[in-house]
N, C-alpha and C positions, 0 to 999 in steps of 0.2 A: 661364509660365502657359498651360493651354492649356483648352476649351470643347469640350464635348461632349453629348451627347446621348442618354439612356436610352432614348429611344421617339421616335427622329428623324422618322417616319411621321406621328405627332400632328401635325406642325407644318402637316401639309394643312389643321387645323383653322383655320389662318389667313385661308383663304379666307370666310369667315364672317363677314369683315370687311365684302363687300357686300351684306350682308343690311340695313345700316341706311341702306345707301345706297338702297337698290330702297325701302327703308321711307318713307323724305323724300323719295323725287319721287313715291310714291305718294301717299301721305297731303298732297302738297302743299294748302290751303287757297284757296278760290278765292274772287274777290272778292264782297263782300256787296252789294247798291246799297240808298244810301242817299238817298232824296229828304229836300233840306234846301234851304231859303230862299237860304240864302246860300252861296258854294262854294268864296269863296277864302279862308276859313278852312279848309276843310277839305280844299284841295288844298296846301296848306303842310306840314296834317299828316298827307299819305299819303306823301309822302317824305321825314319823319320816321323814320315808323313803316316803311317799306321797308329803309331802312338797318340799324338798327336788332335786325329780324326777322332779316336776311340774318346778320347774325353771332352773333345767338341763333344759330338754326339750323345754323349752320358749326362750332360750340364743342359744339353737343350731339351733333352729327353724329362731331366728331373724339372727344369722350368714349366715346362708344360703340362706336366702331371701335377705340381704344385696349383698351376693357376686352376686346372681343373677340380681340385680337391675343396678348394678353399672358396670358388662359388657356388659347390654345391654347401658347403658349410652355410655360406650366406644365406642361401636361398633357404637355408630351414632355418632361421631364424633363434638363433642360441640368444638366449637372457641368462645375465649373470645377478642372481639374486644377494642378496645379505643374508638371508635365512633361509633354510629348507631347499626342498628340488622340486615345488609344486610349478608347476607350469598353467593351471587354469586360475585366469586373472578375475574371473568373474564364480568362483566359490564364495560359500560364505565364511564370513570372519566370526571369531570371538572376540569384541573387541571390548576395551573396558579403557575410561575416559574418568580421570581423577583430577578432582579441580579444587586449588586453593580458593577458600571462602571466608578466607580470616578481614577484618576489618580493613583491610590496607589495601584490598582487593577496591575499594570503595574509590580509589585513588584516581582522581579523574586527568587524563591529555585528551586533547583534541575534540573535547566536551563527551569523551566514551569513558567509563569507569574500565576498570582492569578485568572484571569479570564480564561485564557488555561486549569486551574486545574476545573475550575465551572462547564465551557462548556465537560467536560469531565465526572463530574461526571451525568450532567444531559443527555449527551446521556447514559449514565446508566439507571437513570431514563427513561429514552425514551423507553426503551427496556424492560420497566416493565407496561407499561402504555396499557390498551385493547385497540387494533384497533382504537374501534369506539368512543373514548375519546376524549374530544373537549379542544383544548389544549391555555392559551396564554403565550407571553413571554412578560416582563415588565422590565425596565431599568430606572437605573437613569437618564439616558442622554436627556428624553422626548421623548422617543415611544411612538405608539399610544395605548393605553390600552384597547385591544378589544380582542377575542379568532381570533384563526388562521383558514383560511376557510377547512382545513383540517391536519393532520399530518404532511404530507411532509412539507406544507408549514411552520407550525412552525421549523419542523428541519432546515430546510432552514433558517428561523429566525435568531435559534439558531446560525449558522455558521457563521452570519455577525455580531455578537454581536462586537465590540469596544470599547477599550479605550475611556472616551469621558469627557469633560468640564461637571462636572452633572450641568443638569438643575434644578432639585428636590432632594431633601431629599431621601433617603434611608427610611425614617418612612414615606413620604408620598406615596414612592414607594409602601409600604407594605397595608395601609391604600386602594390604590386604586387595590391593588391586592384583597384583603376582596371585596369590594363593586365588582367587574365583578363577581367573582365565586358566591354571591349569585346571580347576575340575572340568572344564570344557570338555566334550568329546573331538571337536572339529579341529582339524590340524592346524589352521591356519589360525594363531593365536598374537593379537596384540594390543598394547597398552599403551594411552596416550596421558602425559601429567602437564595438566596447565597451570602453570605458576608465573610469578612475577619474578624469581630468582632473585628474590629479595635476602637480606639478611636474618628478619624474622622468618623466611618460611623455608629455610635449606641449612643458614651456618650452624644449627644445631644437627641436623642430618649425618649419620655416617657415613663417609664415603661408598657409594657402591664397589663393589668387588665384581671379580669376574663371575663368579659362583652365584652371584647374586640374583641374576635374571635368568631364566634356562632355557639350553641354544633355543629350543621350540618357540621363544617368543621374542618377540622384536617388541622395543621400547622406543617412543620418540617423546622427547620434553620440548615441550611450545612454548615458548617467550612471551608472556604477554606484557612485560614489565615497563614503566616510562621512563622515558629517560632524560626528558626537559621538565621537573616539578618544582613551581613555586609553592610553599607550603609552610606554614606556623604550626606548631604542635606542642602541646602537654606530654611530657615525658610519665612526669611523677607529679603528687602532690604529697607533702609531708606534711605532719600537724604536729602540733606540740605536745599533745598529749590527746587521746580520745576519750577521756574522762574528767573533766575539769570540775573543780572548784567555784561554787556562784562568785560570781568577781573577778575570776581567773581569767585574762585575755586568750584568744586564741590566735596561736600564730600559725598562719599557713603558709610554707613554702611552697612556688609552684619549679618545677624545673622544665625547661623552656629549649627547642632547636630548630633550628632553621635552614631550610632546603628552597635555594635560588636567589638571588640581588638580596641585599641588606635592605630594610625596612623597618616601618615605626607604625605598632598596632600595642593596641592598651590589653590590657590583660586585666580583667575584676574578679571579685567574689560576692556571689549571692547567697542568699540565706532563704531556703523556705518555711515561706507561711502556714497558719492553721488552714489559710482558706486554701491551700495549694497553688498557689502562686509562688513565683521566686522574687525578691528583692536586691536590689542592689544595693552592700553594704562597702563594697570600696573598689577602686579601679585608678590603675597606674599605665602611662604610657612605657611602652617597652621598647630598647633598639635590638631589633632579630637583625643576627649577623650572621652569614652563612654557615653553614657549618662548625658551628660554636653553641655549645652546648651551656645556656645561662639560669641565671635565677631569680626570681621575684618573691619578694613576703610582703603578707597583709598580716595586721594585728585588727581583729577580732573581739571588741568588747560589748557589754552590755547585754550577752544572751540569756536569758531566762530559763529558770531551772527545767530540767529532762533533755527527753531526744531533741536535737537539733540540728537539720541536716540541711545543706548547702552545696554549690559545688562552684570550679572553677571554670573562667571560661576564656575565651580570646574573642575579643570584638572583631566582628566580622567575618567576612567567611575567607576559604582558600579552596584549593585540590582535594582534599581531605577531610572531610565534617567530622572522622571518628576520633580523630583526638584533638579535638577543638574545645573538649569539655570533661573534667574527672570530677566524681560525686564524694563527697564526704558526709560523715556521720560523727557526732562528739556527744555524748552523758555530761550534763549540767548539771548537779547536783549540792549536797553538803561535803564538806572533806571526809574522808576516810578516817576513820576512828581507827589509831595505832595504837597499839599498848606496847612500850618497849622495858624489857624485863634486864637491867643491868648489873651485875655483881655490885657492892658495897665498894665506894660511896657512887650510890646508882647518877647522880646527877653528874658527876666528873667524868665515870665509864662511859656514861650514853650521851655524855657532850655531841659529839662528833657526828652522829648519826642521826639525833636528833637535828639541830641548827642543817645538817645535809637536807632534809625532809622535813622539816617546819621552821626554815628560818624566823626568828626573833620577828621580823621586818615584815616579813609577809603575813604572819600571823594575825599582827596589828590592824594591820590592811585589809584583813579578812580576805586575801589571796592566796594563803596556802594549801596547798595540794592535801596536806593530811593533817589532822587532828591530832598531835602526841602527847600521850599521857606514859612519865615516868615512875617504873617501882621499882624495888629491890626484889632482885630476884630470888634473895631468902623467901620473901612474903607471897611469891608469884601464887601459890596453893589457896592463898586467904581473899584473892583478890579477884570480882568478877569478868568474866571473860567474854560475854555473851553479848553485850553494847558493841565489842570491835570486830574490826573486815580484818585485821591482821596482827600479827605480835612479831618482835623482834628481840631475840635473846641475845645477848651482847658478851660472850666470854662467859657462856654458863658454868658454873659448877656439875657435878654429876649430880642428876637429880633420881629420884626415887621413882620407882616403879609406876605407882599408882599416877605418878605427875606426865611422865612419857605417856601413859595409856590414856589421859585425858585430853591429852592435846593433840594423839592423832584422834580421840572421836572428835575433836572440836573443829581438827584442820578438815575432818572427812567431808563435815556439811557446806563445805566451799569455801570457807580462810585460807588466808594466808600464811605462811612460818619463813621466816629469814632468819636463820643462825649463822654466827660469827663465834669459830674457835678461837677460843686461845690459851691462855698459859693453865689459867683456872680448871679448867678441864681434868689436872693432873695427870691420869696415868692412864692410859688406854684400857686397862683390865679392869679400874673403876668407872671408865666414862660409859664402855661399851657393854648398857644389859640390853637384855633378846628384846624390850620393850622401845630402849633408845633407839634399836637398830630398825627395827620394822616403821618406826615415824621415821628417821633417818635415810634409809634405803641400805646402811651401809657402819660399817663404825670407824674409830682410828687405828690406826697402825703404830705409829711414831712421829716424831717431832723431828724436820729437816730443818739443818742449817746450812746457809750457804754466805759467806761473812760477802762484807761489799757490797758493792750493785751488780751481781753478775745474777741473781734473779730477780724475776719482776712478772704481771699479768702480761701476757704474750696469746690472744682471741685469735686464733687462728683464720677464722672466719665470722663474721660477722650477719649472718642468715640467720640466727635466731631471735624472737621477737623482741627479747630482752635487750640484744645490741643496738634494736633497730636506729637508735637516736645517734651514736658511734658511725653509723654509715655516710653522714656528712662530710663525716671530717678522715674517715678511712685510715690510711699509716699515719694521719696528721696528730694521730692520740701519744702523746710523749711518757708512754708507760715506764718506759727504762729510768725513767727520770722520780718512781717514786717506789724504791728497789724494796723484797721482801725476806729480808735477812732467816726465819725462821716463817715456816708453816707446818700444819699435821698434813701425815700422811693420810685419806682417807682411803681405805676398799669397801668398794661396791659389794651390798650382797651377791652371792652367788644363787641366784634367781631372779625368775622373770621383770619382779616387779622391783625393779633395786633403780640407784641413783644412777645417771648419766651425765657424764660432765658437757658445761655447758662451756668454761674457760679455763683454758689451761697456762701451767705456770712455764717459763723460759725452760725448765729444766722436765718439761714435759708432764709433771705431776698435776691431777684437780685442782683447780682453784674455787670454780666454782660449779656446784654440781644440783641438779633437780629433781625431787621425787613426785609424783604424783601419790596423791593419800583421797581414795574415795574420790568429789568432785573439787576437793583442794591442793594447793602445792605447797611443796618443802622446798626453800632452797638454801643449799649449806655450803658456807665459803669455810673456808680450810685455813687463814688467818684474821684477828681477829681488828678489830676499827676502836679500839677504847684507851690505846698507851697513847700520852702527851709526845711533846719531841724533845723535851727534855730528860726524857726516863732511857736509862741505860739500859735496861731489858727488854724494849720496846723491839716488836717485833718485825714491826712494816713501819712505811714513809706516808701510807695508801692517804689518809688522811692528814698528815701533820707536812708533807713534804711541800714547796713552792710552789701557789696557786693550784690547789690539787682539785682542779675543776672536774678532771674524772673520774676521781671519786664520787662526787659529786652527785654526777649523773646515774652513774652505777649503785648507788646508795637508793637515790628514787629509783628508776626503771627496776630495779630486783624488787623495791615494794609495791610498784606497777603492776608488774608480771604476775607476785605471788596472789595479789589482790584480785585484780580484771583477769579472769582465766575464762569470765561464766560467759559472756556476749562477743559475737561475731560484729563487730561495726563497718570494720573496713576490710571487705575480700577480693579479692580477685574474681573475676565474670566466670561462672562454672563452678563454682565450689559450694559448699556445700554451707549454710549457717545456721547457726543454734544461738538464740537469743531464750537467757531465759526469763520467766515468767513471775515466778515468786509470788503466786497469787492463789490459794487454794480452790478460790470463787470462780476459774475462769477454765473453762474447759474448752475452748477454743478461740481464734481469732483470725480475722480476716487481712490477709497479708494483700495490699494495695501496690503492684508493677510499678514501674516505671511507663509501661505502656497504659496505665490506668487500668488493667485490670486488677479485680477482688476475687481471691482465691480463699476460701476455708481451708485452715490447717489446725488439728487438733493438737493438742497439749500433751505432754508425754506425762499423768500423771504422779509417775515416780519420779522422774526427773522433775518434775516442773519444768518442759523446757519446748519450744516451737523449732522445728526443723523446716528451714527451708533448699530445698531441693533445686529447683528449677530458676537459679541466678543468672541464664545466660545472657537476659536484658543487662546493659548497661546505666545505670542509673541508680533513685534513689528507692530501697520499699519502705513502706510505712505497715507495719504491725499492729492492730485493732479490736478492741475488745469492751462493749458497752458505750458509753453516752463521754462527752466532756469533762464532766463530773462523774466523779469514782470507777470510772474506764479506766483500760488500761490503755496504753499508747507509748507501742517505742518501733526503733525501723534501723535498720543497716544500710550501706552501699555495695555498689559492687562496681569496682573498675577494670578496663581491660588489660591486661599483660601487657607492660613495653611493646614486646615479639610480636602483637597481635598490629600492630601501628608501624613498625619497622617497616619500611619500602625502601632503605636502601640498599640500592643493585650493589651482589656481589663482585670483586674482578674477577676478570676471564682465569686468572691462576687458579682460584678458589673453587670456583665456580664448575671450571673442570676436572678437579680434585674429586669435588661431593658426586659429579656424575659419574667418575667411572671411565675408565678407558674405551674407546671404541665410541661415546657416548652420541647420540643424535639431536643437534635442537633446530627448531623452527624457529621463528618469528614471525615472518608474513606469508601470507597464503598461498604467495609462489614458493616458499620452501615449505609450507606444510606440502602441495600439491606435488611436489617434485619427492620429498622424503616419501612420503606414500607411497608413491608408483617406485620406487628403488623398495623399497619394504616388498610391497606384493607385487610387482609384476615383475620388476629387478630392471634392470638399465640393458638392450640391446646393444645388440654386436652386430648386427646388420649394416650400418654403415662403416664402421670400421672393416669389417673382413671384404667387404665390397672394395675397398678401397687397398687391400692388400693384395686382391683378387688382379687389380687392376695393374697392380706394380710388378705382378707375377707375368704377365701377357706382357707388356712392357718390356722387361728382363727376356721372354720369348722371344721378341720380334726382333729385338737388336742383336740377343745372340745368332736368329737364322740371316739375318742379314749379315753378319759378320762371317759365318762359316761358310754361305751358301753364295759368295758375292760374286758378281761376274767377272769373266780371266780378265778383261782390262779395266777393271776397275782394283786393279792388285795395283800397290804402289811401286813393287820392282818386279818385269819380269823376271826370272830363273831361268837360265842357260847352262848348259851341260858340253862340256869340250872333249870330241873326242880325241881321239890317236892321231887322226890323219885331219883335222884342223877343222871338220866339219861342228857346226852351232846345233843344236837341241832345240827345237821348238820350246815357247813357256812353257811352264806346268804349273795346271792348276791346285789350287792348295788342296780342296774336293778331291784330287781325279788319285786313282789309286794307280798304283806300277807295279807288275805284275813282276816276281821275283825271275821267272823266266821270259825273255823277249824273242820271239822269234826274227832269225837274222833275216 
């Protein structure tokens, strides 16, 4: 808070103050003489009456010095600012104007979107700003963060602001708006952040601090948020797999919420065509119920081998067009060729794991996800390897040197490896050579037991892609229920490039852990999937325990994972994708937008691979190289973040937590226009001190009234009785008595 001064010169009007003082020793009253009989009555009541006078006189004295003090105060016109002691309202500013641009901004009340309302209130602002103010605009979308070389130009800025895929944070936005206004030289430094105070664009924000903004600069946050929104929206879309099998259905989950009155709108899935067209392949009526977060599945069948991309959508429109629609991408193809290498009798060990990943049923059906072929892992040396995407070792033996050193060159060129320890293994000082360890990432330690069900898989988190299918059903997965009585202990190489666990066991040990090998993966679980439920040795329930569906799961998605490493299908808007190519003939391709444009991207010819960079369209690309015939042709999506579509208003508790104490907000343009002028010109004191000034004169005129009142307007005269029976004229309260009287 700072105190300033409009007409700092007035305040010489203070000296005015000894005008009442030169007035009371002039006008001092001199004594009366009064001849009276008797005198020691009346020398009692002269120094009564002296007392008395003396502090009348001191009260009316300081009344009148006050009222005079306090209109010249007024009359120079003091402002009580929030920042600084600058007194000239019409300097220029630094001023710097950060605007959420994330898709939810797109949000429409009153037929104005959220950022139509922003850009409006800051030509407000604009029309308050001096001339010669060095202005800049900042955006989530990755503007460049610099001031504008003059006014116009920032207004001009302003007018091209967009909707846009955010590049950055909303909090980094703000962060980089601080650091430009101090390199400002001009004092008068401040920052305005327009947002919706949404969920997506502050609950992730750190709280501000005090320390956070610095005194020199004043912060105000603008509301631009709505606050009556009917609106249908796509949360997520889940798919059952993005790499299918010819025949394999596709099932697509959509997850579904609704903001305002319950309602009934269909929800479809399309499929696009060669011709670039979308078709409609299914559509269910939906009940949106407020604030209930639901779900809808389509099944998916009949698609034709390669890329096939599609997306979801909700019939009709609302408040919100940005999550009205999520893009998908799925690989059609032949199954994945497994080779699963199991210890003696290989068909009994790789029961389990097989029938998990190429059930009987499906095979038949020619709906299985992968192609398993069974050997002995004796023979694994004699058998070729080069026809399969992956291999699975099942309770290996310790293998020779030469056999480790062929499977990491085989994992290098982009395969798969899923191992399963177990008993076979024998002795850590024979399982673990420098060969095992370097395909490995890591070797064994020892063998824990823990009797009972007091362990079991315990994923502490579910963010990695291999869980992703686990995300459904979240705590609903009943691990405790198929307990892991023994596993090895494994340690990570100590070096860079070593295992990382992906799941851990109740008693906090790897369960399951990933190496990367070249452009392939290892993934090694620490118990092994091949004892019956009748074997007393048996180590785990993982598979033999009741309806052990998640094994199941975790059986495919780990050979998912190890397999699909090489193509980006499904990203997030902003990130970055690499599809690769596998085609020696093809040294570039033309990568087809979502907005229909055709961009050249070249081929990384030691990778084999197309990087695409610039995803922040939302939708589907298509990938391009040669004719129909003996082309290449494949494409990814890209959807936007939850957070990017989030519009729901935080509460006031939260809300004031993330700004910070002290914090400023607006909403409509009387409090943008009022915070302003409290920011730089600061709020006057002119009518308040006028009005103190007033109370001062007030307190004046009643006190001279009261001291100065005429003799018979006293409500008791005062008599004084002498000796010899004679009365005393009144006396006035004023009149002074003279210690001597002449007789």
């Amino acid at each position: 808070m700072g105190l300033s001064f409009l007409a700092p010169m007035l305040l010489g009007g203070a000296a005015l103050m000894a005008v009442p003082v030169v007035l009371h020793m002039m006008m001092r009253q001199k004594p009366a003489k009064r001849e009276f009989p008797a005198l020691r009555f009346l020398k009692a009541r002269v120094i009564a009456n002296r007392r008395r006078l003396r502090l009348n006189h001191l009260l009316l004295l300081l009344a009148r010095m006050a009222a005079l003090a306090v209109l010249a105060l007024a009359m120079a016109r003091p402002v009580l600012r929030n920042a600084g002691w600058l007194a000239d309202a019409e300097g220029p500013v630094a001023a710097v104007l950060v605007f959420d641009t994330a898709p939810r901004m797109e949000l429409r009340e009153a037929n104005r979107t959220r950022l139509e309302q922003a850009v409006t209130l800051a030509r407000k602002l604009f029309d308050k700003l001096p001339a010669t103010s060095k202005v800049a605009i900042i955006d989530t979308a990755g503007s460049p963060v610099a001031f504008a070389p003059s006014m116009a130009a920032a207004a001009a800025r302003l007018d091209r602001l967009v909707v846009a895929t955010p590049s950055t944070t909303l909090a980094t936005a703000v962060s980089e708006g601080l650091r430009l206004v101090e390199t400002s030289e001009l004092a008068r430094r401040e920052l305005y952040v327009f947002t919706d105070c949404s969920r997506g664009g502050l609950a992730s924000m750190s709280p501000m601090a005090e320390g956070d903004v610095p005194a020199d600069t004043s912060i105000l946050w603008i509301d631009v948020g709505a606050t009556a929104v009917t609106n249908c929206g796509l949360e997520a879309v889940d798919l059952s797999a993005d790499r299918l099998s010819a025949g394999t259905p596709l099932v697509v989950t959509a997850v579904t919420s609704r903001s305002g009155p319950a309602i009934t709108r269909g929800v479809a899935v399309e499929m696009l065509g060669a011709d670039g067209r979308y078709t409609r392949r299914a559509e269910k009526p939906v009940e949106w119920k407020p604030d209930v977060t639901g779900e809808v599945s389509f099944e998916i069948t009949g698609l034709a081998p390669g890329t096939q991309q599609g997306r979801v959508v909700i019939v009709g429109s609302d408040d919100l067009p940005a999550d009205d629609a999520r893009a998908f991408t799925v690989d059609v193809g032949a199954p994945s060729r497994v080779l699963v290498a199991a210890s003696a009798p290989a068909d009994r060990t790789g029961m389990f794991v097989v029938q998990a990943i190429a059930p009987a049923v499906l095979q038949k059906a020619g709906r299985a996800r992968f192609d398993a072929q069974v050997v002995d892992a004796g023979n694994l040396d004699a058998t070729a390897w080069d026809g399969y995407d992956a291999m699975v070792l099942i309770d290996p033996p310790p293998l020779a040197d030469h056999t480790w050193e062929q499977l990491r060159e085989w994992v290098a060129t982009g395969r798969g490896l899923v191992v399963w320890l177990g008993p076979r293994a024998g002795t850590a000082e024979r399982f673990n050579t420098e060969a095992g360890r370097q395909l490995l990432g890591g070797g064994l330690v020892r063998v824990w037991r823990t009797p009972g069900d007091a362990n079991y898989l315990a994923p502490t988190a579910l963010d990695h892609p291999m869980l992703a299918a686990f995300r459904r059903v979240g705590d609903a997965v009943p691990w405790q229920d198929f307990p892991v009585e023994r596993h090895w202990e494994f340690a990570p190489n100590e070096q860079e490039r070593s295992a990382t666990a992906i799941v851990s066991y109740r008693n906090g040990l790897p369960a399951i852990l990933e190496h990367r090998v070249g452009e392939g993966t290892v993934l090694v679980v620490t118990t092994p999937a091949s004892q019956a439920a009748d074997d007393a040795d048996a180590w785990n329930m993982l598979a033999t325990g009741f309806e052990p569906w998640p094994f199941v799961i975790l059986a495919n998605e780990m050979l998912l994972h190890a397999i699909d490493n090489a193509d980006d299908r499904n990203i997030t808007a902003g990130e970055t994708a690499v599809v690769h190519v596998a085609r020696g003939d093809v040294n570039s391709v033309f990568v087809r937008t979502p907005a229909g444009d055709e961009v050249p991207v070249a081929v990384d010819p030691r990778r084999g691979t197309v990087t695409v960079t610039d995803t922040r369209v939302t939708g589907n690309y298509i990938l391009r190289s040669g004719g129909q015939v003996g082309g290449f042709a494949k494409g990814f999506s890209a959807t936007l973040d939850p957070a990017a579509t989030d519009f729901a208003r935080l509460a006031p508790e939260p809300l004031a937590a993330i700004l910070g104490p002290g914090h400023r907000l607006a909403r409509t343009e009387a409090d943008l226009v009022r915070d302003v002028a409290l920011g730089r010109v600061g709020a006057e004191l002119f009518g308040w001190l006028i009005l103190v000034a007033a109370c001062a004169m007030a307190i004046d005129w009643m006190l001279a009234n009261r001291f100065y009142a005429p003799l018979d307007d006293q409500s008791a005269p005062q008599t004084v009785s002498g000796a010899g029976g004679m009365h005393a004229a009144p006396l006035a309260s004023d009149q002074a008595v003279p210690n001597e009287v002449p007789a």
